[in-house]
C-alpha positions in Angstrom: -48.0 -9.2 -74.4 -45.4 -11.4 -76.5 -46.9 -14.1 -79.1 -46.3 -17.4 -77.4 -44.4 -19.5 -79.5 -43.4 -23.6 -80.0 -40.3 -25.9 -79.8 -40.1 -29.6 -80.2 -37.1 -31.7 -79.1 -36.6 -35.3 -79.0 -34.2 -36.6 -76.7 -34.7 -40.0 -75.7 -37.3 -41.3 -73.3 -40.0 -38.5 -73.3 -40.2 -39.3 -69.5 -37.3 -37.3 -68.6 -37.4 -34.8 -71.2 -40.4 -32.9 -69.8 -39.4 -31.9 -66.3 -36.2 -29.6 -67.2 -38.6 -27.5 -69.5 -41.6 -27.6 -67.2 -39.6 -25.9 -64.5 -37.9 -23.5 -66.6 -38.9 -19.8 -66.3 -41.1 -18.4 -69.4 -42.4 -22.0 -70.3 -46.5 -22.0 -70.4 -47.2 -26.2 -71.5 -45.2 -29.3 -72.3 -46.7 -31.9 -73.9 -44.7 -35.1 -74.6 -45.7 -37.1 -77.8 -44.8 -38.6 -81.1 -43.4 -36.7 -84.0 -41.0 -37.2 -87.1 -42.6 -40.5 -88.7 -45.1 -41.7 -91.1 -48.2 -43.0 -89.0 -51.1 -40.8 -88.5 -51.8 -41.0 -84.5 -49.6 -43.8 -83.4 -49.4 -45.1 -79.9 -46.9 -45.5 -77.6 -46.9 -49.6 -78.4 -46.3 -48.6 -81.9 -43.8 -46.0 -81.7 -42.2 -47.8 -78.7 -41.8 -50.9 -81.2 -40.3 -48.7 -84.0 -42.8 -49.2 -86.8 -44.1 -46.0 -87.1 -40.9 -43.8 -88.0 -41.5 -41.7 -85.0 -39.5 -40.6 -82.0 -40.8 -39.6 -78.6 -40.6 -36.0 -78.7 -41.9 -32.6 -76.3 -43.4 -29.9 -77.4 -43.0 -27.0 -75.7 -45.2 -23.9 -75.3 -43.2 -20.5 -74.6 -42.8 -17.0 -74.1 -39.8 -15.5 -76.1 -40.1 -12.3 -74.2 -39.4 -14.2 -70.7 -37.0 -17.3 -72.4 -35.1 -17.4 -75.9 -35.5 -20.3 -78.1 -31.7 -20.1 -78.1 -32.3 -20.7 -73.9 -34.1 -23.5 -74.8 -31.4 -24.8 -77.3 -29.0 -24.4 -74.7 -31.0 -26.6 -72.1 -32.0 -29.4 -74.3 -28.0 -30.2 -75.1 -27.8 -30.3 -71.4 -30.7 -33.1 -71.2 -28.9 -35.2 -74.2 -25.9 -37.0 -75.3 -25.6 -35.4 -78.2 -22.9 -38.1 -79.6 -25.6 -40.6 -79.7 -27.7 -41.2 -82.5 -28.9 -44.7 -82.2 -30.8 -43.1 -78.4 -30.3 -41.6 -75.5 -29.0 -43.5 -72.2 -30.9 -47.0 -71.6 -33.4 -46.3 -74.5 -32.0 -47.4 -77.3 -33.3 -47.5 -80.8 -34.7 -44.7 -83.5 -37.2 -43.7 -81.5 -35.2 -42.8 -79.0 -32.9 -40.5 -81.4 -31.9 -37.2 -80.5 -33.4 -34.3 -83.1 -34.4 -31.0 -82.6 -37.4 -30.5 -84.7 -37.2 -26.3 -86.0 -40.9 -24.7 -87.1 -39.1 -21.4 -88.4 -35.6 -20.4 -90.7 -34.7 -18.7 -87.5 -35.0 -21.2 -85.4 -32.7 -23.4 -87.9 -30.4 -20.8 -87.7 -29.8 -20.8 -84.0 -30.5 -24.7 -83.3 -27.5 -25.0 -86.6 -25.4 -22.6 -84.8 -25.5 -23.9 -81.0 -24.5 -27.6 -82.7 -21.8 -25.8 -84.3 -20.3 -24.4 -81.5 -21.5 -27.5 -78.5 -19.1 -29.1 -81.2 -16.4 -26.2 -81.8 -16.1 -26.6 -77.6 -15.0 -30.4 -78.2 -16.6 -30.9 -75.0 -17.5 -34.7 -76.3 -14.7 -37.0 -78.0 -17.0 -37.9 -80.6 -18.9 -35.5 -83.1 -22.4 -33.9 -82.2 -24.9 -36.1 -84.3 -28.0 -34.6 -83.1 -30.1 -33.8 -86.2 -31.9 -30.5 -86.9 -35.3 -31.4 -89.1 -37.7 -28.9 -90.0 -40.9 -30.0 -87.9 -43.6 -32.6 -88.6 -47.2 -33.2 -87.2 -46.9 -33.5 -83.2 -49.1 -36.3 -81.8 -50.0 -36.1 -78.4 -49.0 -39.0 -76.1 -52.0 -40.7 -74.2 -52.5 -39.2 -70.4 -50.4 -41.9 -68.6 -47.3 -40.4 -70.1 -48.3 -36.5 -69.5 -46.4 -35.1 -66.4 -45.3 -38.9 -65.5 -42.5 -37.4 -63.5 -45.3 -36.0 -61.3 -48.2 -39.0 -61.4 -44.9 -41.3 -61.3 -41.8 -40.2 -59.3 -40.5 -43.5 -58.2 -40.6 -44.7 -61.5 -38.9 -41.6 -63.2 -36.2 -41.8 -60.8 -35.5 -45.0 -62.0 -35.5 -44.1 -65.6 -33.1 -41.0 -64.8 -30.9 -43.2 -63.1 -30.5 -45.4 -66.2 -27.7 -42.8 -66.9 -28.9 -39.7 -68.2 -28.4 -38.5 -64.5 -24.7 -39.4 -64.4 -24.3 -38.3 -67.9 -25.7 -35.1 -67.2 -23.7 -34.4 -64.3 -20.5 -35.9 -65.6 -21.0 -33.6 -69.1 -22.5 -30.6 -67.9 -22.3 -29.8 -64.6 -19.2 -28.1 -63.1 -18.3 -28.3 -59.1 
């Protein structure tokens, strides 16, 4: 049996962020929460009102024998606009920024690589400017925002519909 290891990406409104990893082959737990700022166990008033330095994140529990951490790379561009730094869609502000937070050299490598090439592809007219940080304590989100695409489907339609959804179809998906 393979070690299960972690990847944390923050890509705007940890809402929509969670559902493309939780239905991906290989993944065990997401966990949406705070990461990347200065303040010991913020909530979401706090991060949500940027004075904690934090961005909503996920953190994402996998098995590297069923789904690479390259995979996973690969999906989160696909969930992101990775031209935008100042956040993602309707959420705007910087804790709504776009990072991909790397626990490991080799994870640096690959996330360092797949912007590299996402931006060799010049599939956006503007330059990638999602950041690669080396990770930073992950705080855990209270309950109401765990799995709020399933305790809260009309309401995460809604917030996908604020443009990720069209972005993500305009940007990524052929046909």
């Amino acid at each position: 049996m393979s070690e299960i290891e972690t990847a944390t990406f923050a890509g705007g409104c940890f809402w929509c962020m969670v559902r493309p990893f939780d239905e991906f082959p290989g993944i065990k737990k997401v966990l949406s929460g705070y990461t990347g700022g200065f303040v010991t166990n913020p909530t979401y008033e706090q991060v949500k009102a940027q004075r904690t330095g934090h961005t909503e994140a996920v953190k994402i529990w996998f098995d590297p024998a069923v789904v690479s951490y390259e995979q996973l790379v690969d999906l989160y561009w696909q969930q992101t606009d990775p031209t935008d730094d100042a956040g993602q869609f309707q959420d705007r502000g910087s804790n709504y920024r776009p990072v991909i937070f790397v626990n490991s050299l080799a994870q640096a490598q690959t996330a360092m690589a797949s912007r590299a090439a996402l931006q060799e592809r010049e599939q956006f007219d503007q330059p990638i400017v999602t950041k690669i940080q080396v990770a930073q304590p992950f705080f855990p989100a209270e309950e109401r925002h765990q799995q709020f695409y399933k305790k809260n489907p009309e309401r995460f339609a809604a917030e996908e519909a604020g443009g990720r959804e069209d972005f993500v179809k305009s940007h990524w998906q052929k046909g």
